[in-house]
N, C-alpha and C positions, 0 to 999 in steps of 0.2 A: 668444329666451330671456331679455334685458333686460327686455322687458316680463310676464315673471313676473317674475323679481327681484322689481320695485319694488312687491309686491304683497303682501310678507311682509319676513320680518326678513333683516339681511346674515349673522346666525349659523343660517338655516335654511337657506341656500345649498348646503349639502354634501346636507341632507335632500330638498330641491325636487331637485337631481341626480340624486338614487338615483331618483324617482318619475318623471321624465323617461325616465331608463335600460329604467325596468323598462315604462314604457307602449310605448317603442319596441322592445321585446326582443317585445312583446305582439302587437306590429304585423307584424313580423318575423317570429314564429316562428308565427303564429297561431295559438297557445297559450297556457295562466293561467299566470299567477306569483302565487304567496303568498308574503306579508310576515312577517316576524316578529308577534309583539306590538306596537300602537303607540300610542301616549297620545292623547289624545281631539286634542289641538291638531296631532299627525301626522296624525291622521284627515282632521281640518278639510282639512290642506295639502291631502294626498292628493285625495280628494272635489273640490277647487276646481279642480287640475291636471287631474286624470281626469276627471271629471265622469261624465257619460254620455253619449257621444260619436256612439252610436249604434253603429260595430263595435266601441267597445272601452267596457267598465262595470267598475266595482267594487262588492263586496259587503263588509261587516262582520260578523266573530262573534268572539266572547268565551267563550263558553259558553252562557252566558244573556242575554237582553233589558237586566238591568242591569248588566251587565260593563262596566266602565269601559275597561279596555285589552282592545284585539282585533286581530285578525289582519286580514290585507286579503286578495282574492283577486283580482285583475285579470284581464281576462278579453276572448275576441271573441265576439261576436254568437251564434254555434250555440253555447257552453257555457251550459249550464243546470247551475249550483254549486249541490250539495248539502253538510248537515253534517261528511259526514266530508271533504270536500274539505280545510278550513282544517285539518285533522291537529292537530286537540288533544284532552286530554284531560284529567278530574278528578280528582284525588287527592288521600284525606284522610290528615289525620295523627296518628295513634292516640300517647299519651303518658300519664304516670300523671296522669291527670286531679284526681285525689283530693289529690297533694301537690304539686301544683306548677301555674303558671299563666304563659299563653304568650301572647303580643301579637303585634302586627301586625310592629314592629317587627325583635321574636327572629328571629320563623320568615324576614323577609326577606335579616335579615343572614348569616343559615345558610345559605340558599340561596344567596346569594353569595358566598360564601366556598366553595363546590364549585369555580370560577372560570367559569362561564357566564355570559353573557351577560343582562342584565336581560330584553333584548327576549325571552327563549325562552319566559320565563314572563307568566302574565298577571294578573287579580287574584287577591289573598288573600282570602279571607270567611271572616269569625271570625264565629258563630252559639250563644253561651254558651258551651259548654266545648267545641266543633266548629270544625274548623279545617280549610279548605278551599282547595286551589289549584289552576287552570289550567295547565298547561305544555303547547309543543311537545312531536308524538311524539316527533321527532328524540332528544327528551335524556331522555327517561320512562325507559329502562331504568338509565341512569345514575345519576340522581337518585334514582329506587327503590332504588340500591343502594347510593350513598353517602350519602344521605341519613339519619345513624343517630342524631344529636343534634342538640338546640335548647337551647343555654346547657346547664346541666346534667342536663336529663331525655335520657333513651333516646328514642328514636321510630323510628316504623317508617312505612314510606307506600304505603297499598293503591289502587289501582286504583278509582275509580267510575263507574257510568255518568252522562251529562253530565246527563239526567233526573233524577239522585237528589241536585242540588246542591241547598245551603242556603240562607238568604236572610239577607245581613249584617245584623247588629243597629245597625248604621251607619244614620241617617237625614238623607238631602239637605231639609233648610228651603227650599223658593224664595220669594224675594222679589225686588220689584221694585224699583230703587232708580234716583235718577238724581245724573249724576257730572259735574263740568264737563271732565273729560279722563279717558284712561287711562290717565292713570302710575297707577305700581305704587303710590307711596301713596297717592294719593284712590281708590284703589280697594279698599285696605284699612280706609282711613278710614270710606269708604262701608259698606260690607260688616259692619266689626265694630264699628259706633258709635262711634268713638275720633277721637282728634284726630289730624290731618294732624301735628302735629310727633312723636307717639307713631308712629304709620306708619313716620316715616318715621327714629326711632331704629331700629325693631325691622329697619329696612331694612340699614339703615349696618353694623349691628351683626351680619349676618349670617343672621338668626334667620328672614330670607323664603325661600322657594324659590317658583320660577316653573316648573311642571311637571318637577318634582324636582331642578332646579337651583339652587343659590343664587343670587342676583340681589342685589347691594348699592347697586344705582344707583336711589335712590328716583323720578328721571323715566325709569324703564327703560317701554316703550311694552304695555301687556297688549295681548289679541287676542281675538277670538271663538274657545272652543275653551279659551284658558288654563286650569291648575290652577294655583292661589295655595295655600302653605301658610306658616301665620305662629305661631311656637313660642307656645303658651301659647292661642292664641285658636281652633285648628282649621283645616279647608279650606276653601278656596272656589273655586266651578267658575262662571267666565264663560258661560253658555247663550246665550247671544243678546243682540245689541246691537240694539235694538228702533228706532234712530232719535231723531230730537232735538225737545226740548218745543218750547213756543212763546218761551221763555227761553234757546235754543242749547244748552238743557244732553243729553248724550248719556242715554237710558233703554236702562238693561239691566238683563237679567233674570239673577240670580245663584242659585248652588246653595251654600246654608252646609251645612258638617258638622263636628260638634263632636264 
């Protein structure tokens, strides 16, 4: 078990656990387990632990192709996982369009404030005045019924099928950049053309999050798989660390979103 440890972070320790758990529950009961929702850097863990083993694989869905947060299905050899397996589904959120306007933001803090759990839902996709989100079945009846306000509009939340999703008006830039480390702030440096001492106020200061955690340790270590968000300048999505120039410096490939 030591030698996964040393292959990930000391604060992913409890998360490497649970996927430990559930591949030997897999082993054991030879049968799937589905995960919650999990952020693209759980993904990452997952996938590296799991792999594909041979009697036991995992699969991802979100809803769609570009869903960022998805469900996992882990699985032995005779399961052949189909869509309704991961048990989610779509729903939009009808609001008076006309006088009032609704962010990423609102509609997450609404949902959490039902007291559920982050992981049941999955993304949001905002599509012009369309607003759209993923959730576990588990908590769909729930949340269809408490769900009746976002800040001061009414709202109501209908059922869709996962075919009639939107496509966010959100666009991932990739670029290729190279960094002489992964701290958090040469990596924001890199990323949003800014200087290493700006990085690394915007750090100190609270204003970073590392896959929606705040993070204030400007040599805090990034990973393939990371979500970087930094106030004022947007996201950025680690894709691939591609390897090192002929200069030692690390090339990675990054996803901006502004």
């Amino acid at each position: 078990m030591s030698v996964i440890y040393q292959h990930f972070r000391p604060e992913e320790k409890e998360f490497i656990d649970q996927v430990t758990g559930w591949r030997q529950y897999v082993e054991d009961a030879y049968a799937d387990k589905l995960t919650d929702f999990l952020d693209p850097r759980q993904q990452f863990i997952l996938s590296s632990i799991i792999g594909d083993q041979g009697n036991i694989s995992c699969k991802f869905f979100g809803g769609t192709d570009r869903c960022e947060r998805k469900r996992a299905l882990i699985f032995p050899e005779y399961f052949q996982p189909e869509t309704d397996d991961f048990r989610l589904g779509l729903f939009e959120i009808h609001y008076p369009k006309k006088f009032i306007q609704l962010d990423h933001r609102m509609v997450l803090g609404s949902i959490m404030s039902l007291g559920l759990k982050r992981e049941k839902f999955g993304d949001i996709i905002i599509s012009g005045d369309r607003i759209q989100f993923f959730m576990a079945k588990e908590v769909a009846d729930f949340v269809t019924l408490e769900l009746n306000q976002i800040g001061k509009a009414k709202v109501s939340i209908n059922k869709q099928k996962i075919t009639e999703a939107v496509f966010s008006d959100e666009k991932l830039r990739e670029i290729e950049t190279t960094a002489s480390s992964l701290r958090l702030d040469v990596i924001l440096a890199a990323a949003y053309n800014i200087s290493r001492q700006k990085a690394q106020n915007l750090v100190q200061q609270g204003h970073v999050k590392v896959n929606w955690e705040i993070v204030e340790r400007p040599s805090f270590d990034c990973a393939e798989g990371d979500v970087l968000s930094a106030r004022g300048l947007g996201r950025c999505n680690i894709l691939e660390i591609q390897g090192k120039t002929k200069k030692d410096k690390l090339r990675i490939k990054l996803g901006i979103l502004k």
